[in-house]
C-alpha positions as CSV (number, residue, x, y, z in Angstrom):
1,X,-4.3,10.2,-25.3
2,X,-4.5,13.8,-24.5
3,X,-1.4,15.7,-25.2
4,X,-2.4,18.2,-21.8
5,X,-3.7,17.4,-18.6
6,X,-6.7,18.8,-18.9
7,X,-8.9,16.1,-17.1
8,X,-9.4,17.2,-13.4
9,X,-10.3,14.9,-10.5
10,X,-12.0,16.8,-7.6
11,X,-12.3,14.3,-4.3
12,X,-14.1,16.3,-1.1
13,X,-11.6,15.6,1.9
14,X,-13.0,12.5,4.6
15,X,-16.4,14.5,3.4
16,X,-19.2,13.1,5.8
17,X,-17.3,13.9,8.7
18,X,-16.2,17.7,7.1
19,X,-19.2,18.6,6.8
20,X,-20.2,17.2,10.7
21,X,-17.2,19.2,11.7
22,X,-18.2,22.2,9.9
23,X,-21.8,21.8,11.7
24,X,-20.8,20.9,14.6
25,X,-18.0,23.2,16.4
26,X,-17.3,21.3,19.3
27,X,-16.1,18.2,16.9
28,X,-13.4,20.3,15.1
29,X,-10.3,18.6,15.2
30,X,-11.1,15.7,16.9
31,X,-12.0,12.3,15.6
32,X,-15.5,11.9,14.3
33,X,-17.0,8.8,12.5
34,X,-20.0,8.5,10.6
35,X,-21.9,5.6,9.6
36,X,-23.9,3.0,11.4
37,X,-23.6,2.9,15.3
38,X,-25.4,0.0,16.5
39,X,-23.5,-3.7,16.7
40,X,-23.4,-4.4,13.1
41,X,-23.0,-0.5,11.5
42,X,-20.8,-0.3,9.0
43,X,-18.0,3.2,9.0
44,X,-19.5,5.5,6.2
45,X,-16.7,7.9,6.7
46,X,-13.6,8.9,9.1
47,X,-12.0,11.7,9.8
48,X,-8.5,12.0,9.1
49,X,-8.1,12.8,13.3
50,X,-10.0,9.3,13.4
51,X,-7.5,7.8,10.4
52,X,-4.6,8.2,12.4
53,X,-6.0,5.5,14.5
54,X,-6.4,2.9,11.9
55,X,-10.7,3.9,11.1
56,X,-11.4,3.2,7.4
57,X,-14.5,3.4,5.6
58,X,-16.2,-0.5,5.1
59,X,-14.8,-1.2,8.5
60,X,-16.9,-2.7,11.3
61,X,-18.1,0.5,13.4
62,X,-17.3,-2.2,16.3
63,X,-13.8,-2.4,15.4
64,X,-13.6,1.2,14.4
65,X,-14.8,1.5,18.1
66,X,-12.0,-0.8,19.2
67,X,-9.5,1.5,17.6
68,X,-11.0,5.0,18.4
69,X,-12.7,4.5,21.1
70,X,-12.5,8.7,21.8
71,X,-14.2,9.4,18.6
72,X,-17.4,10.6,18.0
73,X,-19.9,8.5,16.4
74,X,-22.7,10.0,14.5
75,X,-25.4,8.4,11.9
76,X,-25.1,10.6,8.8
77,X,-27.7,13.2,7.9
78,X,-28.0,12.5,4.5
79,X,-30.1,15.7,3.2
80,X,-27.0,18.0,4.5
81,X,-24.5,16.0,2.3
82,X,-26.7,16.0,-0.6
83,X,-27.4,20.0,-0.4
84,X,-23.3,20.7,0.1
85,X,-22.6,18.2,-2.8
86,X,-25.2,19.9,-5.0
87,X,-23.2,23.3,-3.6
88,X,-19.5,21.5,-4.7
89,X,-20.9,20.1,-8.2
90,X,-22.4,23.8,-8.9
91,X,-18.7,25.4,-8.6
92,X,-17.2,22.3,-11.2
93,X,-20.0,23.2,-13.3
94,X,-19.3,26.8,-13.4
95,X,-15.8,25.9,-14.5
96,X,-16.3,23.4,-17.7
97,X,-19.8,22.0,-18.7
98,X,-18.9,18.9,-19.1
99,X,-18.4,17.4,-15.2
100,X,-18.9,13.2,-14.4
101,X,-20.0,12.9,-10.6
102,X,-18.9,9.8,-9.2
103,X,-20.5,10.2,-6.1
104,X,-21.7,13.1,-3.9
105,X,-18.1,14.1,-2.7
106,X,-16.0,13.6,-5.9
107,X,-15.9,13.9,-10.1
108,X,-14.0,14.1,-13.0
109,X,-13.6,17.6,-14.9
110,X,-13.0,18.0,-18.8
111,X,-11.8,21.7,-19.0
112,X,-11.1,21.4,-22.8
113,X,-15.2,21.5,-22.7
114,X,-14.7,25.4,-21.8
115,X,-12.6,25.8,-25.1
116,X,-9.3,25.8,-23.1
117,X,-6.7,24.1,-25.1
118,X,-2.8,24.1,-24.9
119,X,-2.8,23.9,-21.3
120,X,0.4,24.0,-19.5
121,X,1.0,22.5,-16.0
122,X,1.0,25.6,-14.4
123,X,-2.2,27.0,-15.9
124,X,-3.9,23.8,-14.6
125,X,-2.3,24.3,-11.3
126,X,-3.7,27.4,-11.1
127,X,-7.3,26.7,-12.0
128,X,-7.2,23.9,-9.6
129,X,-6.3,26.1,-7.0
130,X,-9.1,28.6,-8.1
131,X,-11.3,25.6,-7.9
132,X,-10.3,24.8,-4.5
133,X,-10.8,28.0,-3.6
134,X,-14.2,28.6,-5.2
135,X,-15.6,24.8,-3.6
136,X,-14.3,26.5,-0.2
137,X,-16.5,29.2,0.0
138,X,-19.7,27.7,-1.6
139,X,-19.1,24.2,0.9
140,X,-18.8,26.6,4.4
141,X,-14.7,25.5,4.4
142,X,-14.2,22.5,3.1
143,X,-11.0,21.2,1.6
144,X,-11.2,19.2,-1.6
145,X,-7.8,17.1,-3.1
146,X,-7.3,17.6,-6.9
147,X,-5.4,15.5,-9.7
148,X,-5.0,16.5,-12.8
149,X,-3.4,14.4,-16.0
150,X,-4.4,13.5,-19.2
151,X,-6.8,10.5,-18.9
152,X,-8.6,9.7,-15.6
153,X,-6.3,6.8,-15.1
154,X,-4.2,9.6,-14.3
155,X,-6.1,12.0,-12.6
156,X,-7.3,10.2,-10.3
157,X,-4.1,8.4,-8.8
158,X,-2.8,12.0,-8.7
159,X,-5.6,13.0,-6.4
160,X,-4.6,10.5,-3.7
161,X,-1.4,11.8,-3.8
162,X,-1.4,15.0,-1.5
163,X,-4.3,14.6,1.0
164,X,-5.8,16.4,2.1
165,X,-6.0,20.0,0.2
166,X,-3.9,19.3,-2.0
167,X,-3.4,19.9,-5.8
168,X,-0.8,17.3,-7.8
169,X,-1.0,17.8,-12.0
170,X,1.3,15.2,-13.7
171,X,3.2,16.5,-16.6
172,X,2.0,15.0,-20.1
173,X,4.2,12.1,-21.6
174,X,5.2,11.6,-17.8
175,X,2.8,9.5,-17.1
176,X,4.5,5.6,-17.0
177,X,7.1,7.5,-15.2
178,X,4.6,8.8,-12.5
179,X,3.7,5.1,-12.4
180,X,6.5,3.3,-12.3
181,X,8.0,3.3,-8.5
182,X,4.1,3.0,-6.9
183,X,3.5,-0.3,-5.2
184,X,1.3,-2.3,-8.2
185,X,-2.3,-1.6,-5.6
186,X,-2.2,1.3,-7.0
187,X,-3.6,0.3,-10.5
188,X,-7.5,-0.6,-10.5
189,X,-8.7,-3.6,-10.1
190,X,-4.8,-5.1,-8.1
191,X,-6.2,-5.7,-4.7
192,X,-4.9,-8.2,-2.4
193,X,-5.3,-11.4,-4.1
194,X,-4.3,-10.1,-7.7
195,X,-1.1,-8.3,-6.0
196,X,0.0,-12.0,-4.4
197,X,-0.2,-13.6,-7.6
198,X,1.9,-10.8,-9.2
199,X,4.2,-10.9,-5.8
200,X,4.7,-14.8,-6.4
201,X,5.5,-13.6,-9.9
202,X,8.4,-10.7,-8.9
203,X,5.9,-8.1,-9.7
204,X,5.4,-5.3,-6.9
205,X,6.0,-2.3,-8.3
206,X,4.0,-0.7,-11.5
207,X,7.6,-0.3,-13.4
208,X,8.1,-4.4,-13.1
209,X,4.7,-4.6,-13.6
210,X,5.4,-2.6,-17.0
211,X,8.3,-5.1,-17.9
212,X,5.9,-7.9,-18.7
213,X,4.8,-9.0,-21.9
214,X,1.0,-8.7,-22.1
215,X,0.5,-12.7,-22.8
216,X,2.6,-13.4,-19.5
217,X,0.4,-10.9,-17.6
218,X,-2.6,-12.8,-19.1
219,X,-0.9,-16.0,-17.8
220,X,-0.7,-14.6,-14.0
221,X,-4.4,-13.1,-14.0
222,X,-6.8,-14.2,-16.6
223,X,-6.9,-12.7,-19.7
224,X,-9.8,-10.3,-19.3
225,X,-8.1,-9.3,-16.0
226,X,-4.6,-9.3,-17.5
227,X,-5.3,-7.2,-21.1
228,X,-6.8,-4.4,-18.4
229,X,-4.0,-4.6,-16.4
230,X,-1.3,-4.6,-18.9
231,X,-3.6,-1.2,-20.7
232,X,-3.2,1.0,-17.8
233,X,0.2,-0.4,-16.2
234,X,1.6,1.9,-19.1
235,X,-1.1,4.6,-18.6
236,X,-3.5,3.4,-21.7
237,X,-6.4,5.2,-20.9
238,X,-8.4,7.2,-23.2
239,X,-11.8,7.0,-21.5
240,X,-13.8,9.9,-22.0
241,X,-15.3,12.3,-19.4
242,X,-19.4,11.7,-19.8
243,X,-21.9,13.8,-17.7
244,X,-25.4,12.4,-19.1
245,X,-27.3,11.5,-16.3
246,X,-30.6,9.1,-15.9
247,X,-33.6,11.3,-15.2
248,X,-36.7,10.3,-13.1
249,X,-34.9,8.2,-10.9
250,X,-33.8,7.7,-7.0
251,X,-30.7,5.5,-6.4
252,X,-28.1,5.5,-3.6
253,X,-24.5,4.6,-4.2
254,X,-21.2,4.1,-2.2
255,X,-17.6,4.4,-3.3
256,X,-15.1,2.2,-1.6
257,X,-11.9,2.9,0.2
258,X,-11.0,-0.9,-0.6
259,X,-12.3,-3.1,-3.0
260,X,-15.0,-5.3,-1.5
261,X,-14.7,-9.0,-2.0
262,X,-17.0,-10.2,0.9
263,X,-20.7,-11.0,-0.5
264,X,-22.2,-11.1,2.9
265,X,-21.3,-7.8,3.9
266,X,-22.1,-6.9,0.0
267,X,-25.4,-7.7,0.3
268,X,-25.8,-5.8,4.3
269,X,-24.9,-2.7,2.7
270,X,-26.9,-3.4,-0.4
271,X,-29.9,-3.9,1.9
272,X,-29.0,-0.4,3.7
273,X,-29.0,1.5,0.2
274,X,-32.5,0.0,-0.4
275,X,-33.8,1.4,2.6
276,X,-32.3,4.6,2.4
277,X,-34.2,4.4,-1.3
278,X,-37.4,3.8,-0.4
279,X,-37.3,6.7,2.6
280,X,-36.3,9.2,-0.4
281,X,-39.7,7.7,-2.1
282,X,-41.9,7.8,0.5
283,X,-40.5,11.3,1.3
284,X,-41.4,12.3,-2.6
285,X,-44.6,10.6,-1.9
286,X,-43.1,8.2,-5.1
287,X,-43.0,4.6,-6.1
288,X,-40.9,3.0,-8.9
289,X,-41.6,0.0,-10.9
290,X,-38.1,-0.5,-11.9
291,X,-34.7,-2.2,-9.2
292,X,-31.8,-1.5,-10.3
293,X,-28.3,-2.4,-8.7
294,X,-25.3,-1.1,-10.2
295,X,-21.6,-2.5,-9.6
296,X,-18.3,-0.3,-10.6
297,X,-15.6,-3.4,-10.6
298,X,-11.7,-3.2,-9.7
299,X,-11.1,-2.1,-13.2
300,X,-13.2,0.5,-13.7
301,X,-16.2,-1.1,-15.7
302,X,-19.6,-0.4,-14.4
303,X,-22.4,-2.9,-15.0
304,X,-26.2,-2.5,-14.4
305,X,-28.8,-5.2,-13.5
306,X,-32.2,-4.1,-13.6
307,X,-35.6,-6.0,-12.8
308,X,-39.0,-4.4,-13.6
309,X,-41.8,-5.2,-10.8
310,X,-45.4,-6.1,-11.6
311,X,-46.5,-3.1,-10.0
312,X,-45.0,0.2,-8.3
313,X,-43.6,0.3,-4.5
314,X,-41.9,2.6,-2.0
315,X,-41.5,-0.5,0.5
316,X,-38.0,-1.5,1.3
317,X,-38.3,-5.0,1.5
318,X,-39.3,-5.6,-2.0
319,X,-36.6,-3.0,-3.0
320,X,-34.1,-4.8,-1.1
321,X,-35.6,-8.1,-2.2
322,X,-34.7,-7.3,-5.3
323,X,-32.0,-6.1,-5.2
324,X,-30.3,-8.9,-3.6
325,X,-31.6,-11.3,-6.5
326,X,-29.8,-8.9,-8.6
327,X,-26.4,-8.4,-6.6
328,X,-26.2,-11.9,-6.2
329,X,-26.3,-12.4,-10.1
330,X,-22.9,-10.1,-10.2
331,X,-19.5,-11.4,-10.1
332,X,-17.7,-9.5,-7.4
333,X,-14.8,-12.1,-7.4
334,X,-12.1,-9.4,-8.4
335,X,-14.0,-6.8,-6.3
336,X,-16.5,-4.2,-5.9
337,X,-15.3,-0.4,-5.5
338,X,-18.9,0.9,-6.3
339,X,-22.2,-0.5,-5.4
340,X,-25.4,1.0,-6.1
341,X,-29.3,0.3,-5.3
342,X,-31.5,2.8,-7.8
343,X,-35.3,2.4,-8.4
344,X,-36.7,4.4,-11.7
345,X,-40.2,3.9,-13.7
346,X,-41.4,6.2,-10.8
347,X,-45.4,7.0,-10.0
348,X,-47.0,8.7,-7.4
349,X,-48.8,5.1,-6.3
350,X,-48.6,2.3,-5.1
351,X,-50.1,-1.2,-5.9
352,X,-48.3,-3.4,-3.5
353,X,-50.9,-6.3,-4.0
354,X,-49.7,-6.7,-7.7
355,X,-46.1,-8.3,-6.1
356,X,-45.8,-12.0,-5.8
357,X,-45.2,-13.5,-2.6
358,X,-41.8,-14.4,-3.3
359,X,-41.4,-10.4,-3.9
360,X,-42.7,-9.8,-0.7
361,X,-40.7,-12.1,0.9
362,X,-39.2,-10.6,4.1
363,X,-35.2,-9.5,4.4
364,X,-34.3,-10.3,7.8
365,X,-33.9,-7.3,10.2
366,X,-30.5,-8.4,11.9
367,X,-29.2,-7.1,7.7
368,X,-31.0,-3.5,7.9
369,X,-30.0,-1.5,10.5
370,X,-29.6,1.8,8.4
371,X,-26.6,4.1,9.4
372,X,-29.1,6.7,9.1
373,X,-31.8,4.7,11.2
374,X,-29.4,3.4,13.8
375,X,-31.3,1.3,16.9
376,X,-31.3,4.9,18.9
377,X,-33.3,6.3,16.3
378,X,-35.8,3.8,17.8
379,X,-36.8,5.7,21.0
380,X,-36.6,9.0,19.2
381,X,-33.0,10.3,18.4
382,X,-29.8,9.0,17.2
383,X,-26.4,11.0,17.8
384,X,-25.6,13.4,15.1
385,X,-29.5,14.1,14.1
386,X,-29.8,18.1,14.1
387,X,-33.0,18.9,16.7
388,X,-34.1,22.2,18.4
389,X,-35.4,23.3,21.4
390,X,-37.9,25.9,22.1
391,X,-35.8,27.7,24.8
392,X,-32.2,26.7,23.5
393,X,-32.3,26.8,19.9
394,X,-30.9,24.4,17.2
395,X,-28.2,21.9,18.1
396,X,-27.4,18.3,17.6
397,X,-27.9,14.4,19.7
398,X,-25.0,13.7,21.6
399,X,-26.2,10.4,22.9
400,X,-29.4,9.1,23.9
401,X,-31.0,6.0,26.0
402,X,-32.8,5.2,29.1
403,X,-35.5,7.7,28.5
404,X,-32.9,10.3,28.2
405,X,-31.5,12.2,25.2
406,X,-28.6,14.9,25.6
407,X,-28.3,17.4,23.1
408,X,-25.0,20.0,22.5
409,X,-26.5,23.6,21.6
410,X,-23.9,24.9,18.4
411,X,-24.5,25.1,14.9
412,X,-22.1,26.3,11.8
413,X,-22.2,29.8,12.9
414,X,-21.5,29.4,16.9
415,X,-19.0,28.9,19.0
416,X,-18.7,25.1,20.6
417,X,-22.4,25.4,22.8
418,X,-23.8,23.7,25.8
419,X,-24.5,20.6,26.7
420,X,-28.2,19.8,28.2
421,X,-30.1,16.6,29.1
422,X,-34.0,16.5,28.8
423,X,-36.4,13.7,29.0
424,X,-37.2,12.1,25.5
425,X,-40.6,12.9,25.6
426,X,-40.0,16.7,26.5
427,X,-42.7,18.3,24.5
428,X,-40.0,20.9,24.2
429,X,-37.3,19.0,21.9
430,X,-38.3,18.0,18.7
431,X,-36.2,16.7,15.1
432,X,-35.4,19.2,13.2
433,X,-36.3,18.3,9.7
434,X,-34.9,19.3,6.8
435,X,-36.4,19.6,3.3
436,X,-35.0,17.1,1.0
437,X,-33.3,18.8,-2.3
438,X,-35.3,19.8,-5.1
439,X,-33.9,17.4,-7.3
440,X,-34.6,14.0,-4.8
441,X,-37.7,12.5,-6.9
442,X,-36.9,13.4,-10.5
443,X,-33.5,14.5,-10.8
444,X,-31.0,15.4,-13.6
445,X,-28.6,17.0,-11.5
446,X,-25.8,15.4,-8.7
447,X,-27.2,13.9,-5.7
448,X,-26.3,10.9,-4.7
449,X,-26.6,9.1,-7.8
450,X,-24.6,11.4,-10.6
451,X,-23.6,8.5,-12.5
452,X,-26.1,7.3,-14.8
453,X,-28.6,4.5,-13.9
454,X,-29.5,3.0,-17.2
455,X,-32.7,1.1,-16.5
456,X,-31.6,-1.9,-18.7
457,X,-31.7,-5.3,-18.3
458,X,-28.2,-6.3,-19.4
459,X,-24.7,-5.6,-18.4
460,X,-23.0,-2.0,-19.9
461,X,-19.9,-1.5,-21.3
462,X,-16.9,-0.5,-19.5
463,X,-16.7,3.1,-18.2
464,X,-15.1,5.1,-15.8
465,X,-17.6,6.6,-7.9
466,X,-19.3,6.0,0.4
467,X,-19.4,6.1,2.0
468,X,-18.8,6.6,0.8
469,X,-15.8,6.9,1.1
470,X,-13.1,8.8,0.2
């Protein structure tokens, strides 16, 4: 254990829908979802204007529709996030060398890396605030949350704390203290069925959680479950900050709000990251030989299953194949808070005809409706997709259908703009495409994939990741 709390946790504030709201004047302050939009989309992010209504990321968009039905619903545009994140990571990296990216909106910080030892709670206070400050300006305004304690245990249940914009650094040797009153949910891996078997026990708050014996504790859980539990009930966490990073890869992953227990809609949004994969691919003009599906569990461990292919693809129904063969090898019965679809062994072909059939075997369509290939996207435009007009200039979708696509003229830098309707086949309206990062084929840096994606066919060890979601 660290005797200063000099491990950071940065977490981007409800960041899919900041960075629509920063793109999008017209949207500021109001509730805005993002995610899938059709009947079976799934909410990537809400607002916290959205929040207030009861949205949550994993939820159906057609209850989150139910609940907001004022909000505005938008498929993401996953190039923007990407080049903000990159932006956000750049400013962590300027601070300490050694940063761990758990997704594209937050990571872990070791600031002894820049030779700062002795650290008292207002000197981390400060450079949290600096941070803040400097993710600010390089984001266009966002607001980022930051925890800071000495293990990530720590750091990151501080982060949750003051949302959103906030900055909360727990005092070291505090730390059971800091625990003690929270409702037991807060530790990792206590969701809803592990918090009834400790309520049947007496146990609802961390400090009675703390009172028992690590045997009874293995009694009411299991004892892999149990030994976990009864390590960071008492803040017993002295996992180190890693930054190393699988190269020559493309991989999509998704933090949850909630851990996920339901293996049906496990395996829909596994299906979406393999589609989002193989359009990163094809866009890189890149295949991969090697599936790889990673799950973070309710404790924090991270495993990795990994199948290597006859022969390279960018098709997404082998990638998804795959990777539901793979997910459905996992145990998710204490719950998923991460799940990941990477594929690696990259080329620039493709020998499709090498797969067997039972490769190529089809995943059904009702399962793959993208977020960011809603139905709308099928006549042309989805709402939220950037376009410009020859007359009017940039702007973004605000709805489409019926051989008619409405478009609101702003960007970052205008006031809220106009609204027009054209035809969809005006010759006049086009996308407005943006150039993938740099870093999208063979990357070392933060996209959406920071953590690493060892291309191994066995289960890691235990390590310390929307959705995305915040």
């Amino acid at each position: 254990m660290r005797h200063d709390p000099s491990i950071l946790h940065v977490d981007l504030d409800a960041f899919f829908a900041a960075v629509e709201q920063r793109d999008k004047p017209s949207l500021r302050g109001k509730p805005v979802v993002v995610g899938g939009i059709g009947l079976r989309g799934v909410v990537s992010t809400a607002s916290y204007e959205a929040r207030k209504y009861g949205v949550r990321s994993a939820m159906s968009t057609a209850e989150a529709r139910s609940r907001c039905p004022h909000a505005a619903y938008l498929g993401p545009r996953f190039e923007v996030y990407r080049e903000t994140s990159q932006a956000v990571m750049a400013q962590m990296r300027a601070l300490s060398p050694l940063v761990e990216p758990l997704s594209l909106d937050e990571a872990f910080v070791d600031l002894t890396a820049s030779g700062l030892t002795g650290l008292t709670v207002e000197d981390v206070t400060a450079i949290a605030n600096d941070l803040k400050a400097a993710i600010k300006e390089a984001s266009g305004g966002l607001t980022a949350s930051v925890g800071a304690g000495t293990s990530k245990l720590i750091a990151k249940i501080a982060s949750d704390l003051d949302k959103p914009d906030g900055v909360v650094v727990v005092p070291p040797g505090t730390e059971a203290e800091f625990l003690a009153p929270m409702q037991v949910t807060v530790i990792p891996g206590v969701g809803p069925a592990t918090a009834q078997r400790l309520s049947m026990a007496g146990v609802r708050t961390v400090a009675e959680l703390q009172q028992l014996g690590e045997d009874e504790l293995i009694r009411q859980v299991g004892s892999a479950h149990g030994s976990s539990l009864h390590r960071l009930a008492v803040a017993a966490d002295d996992r180190a900050v890693v930054s190393d990073r699988e190269t020559k890869s493309v991989s999509v992953e998704d933090t949850f709000e909630t851990d996920l227990l339901d293996r049906s809609l496990l395996t829909a949004i596994s299906d979406r990251m393999a589609h989002r994969v193989s359009e990163r691919l094809q866009k890189a003009q890149l295949s991969g030989r090697t599936v790889t599906v990673k799950t973070r569990m309710h404790d924090f461990t991270t495993h990795t299953r990994s199948s290597t292919l006859a022969g390279p693809t960018d098709d997404p129904r082998v990638i998804a194949r795959v990777a539901r063969r793979l997910l459905d090898d996992s145990d998710v019965s204490g719950g998923i808070r991460l799940l990941g679809v990477g594929v690696s062994s990259l080329a620039d072909w493709i020998q499709d005809d090498l797969f067997t059939e039972s490769e190529n075997e089809e995943v059904p369509l009702e399962l793959v409706e993208l977020p960011e290939r809603p139905r709308e996207r099928l006549s042309g435009y989805y709402p939220g997709q950037d376009v410009v007009h020859t007359t009017y200039g940039e702007g973004w979708v605000w709805g489409s259908g019926r051989g008619v696509v409405t478009v609101r003229f702003e960007t970052a830098e205008t006031p809220a703009g106009p609204v027009r309707s054209f035809a969809i086949e005006d010759p006049e309206l086009r996308r407005l495409e943006r150039r993938p990062p740099d870093d999208v084929a063979a990357k070392d840096s933060a996209p959406e994939t920071p953590v690493p994606e060892t291309p191994e066919p066995e289960i890691s060890g235990p390590e310390i990741s929307a959705a995305q979601a915040d």
